[in-house]
C-alpha positions in Angstrom: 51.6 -47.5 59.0 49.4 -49.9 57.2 46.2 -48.5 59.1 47.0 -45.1 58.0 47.3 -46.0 54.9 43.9 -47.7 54.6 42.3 -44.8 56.4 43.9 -41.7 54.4 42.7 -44.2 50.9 39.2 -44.3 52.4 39.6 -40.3 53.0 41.0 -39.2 49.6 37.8 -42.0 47.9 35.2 -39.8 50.1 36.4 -36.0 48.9 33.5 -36.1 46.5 31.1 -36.3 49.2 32.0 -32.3 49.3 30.1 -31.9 45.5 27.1 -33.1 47.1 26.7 -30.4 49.6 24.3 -27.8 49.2 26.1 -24.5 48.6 29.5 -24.0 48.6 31.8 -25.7 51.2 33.3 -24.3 54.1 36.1 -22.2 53.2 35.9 -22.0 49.8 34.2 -18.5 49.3 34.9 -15.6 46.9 36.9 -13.2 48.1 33.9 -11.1 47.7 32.1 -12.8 50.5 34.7 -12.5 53.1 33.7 -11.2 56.1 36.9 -9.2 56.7 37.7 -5.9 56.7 38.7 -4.4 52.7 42.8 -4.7 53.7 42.9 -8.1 54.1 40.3 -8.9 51.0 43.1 -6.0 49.2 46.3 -8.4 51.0 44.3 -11.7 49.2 43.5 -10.1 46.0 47.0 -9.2 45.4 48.1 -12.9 46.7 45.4 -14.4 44.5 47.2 -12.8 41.6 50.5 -13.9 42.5 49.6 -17.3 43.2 46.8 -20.2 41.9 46.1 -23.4 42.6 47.3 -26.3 40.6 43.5 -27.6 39.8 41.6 -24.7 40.5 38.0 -26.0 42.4 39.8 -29.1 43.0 38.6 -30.3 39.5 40.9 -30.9 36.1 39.5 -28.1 33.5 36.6 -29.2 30.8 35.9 -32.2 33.3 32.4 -30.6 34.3 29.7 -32.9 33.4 28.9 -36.7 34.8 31.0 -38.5 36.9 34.2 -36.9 35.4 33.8 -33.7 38.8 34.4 -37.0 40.9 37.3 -38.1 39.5 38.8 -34.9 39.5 38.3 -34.1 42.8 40.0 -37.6 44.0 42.9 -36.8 41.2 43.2 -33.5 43.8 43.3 -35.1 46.8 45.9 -37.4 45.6 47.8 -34.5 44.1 47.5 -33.0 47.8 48.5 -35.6 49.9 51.5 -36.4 47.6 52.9 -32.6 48.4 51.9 -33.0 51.9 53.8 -36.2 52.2 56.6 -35.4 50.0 57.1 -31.9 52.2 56.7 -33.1 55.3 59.7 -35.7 54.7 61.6 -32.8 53.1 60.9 -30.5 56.4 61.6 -33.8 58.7 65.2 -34.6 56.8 66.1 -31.1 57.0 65.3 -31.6 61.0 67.1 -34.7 60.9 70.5 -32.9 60.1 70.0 -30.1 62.7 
């Protein structure tokens, strides 16, 4: 358990590595670039509208200059893996019962 710990810390310190990239980052195109036909950018449009994420480009708002884009994007990833975690023991209690 310990190892895994170490290793996901080393994992969320290193998500900045992605602002470093030239371009945009796998995955993380504007609907507008899809390569997919008009009814599922129409199905993702409507989806977009009903739901956002909590930091949108993985970064807290106004926090767009210096080293403050860093910090926001290892605030995200520790935001993430605490609702992965906290889910997965949700979804594994629930089990657990069954």
């Amino acid at each position: 358990m310990r190892k895994a710990l170490i290793v996901l810390i080393i994992l969320i310190l290193l998500t900045p590595l992605g602002l470093l990239a030239p371009g945009t980052a796998w995955g993380e195109w504007d609907i507008a670039e899809w390569n997919v036909s008009e009814s599922w950018k129409s199905i993702a449009e409507r989806m977009a509208g009903i739901w956002s994420a909590p930091l949108p480009d993985y970064n807290i708002p106004g926090w767009g200059e210096g080293i403050l884009p860093y910090i926001g994007y290892i605030i995200s990833a520790v935001i993430g893996t605490i609702l992965v975690v906290l889910l997965s023991i949700a979804i594994g209690k629930i089990m657990a019962r069954r």
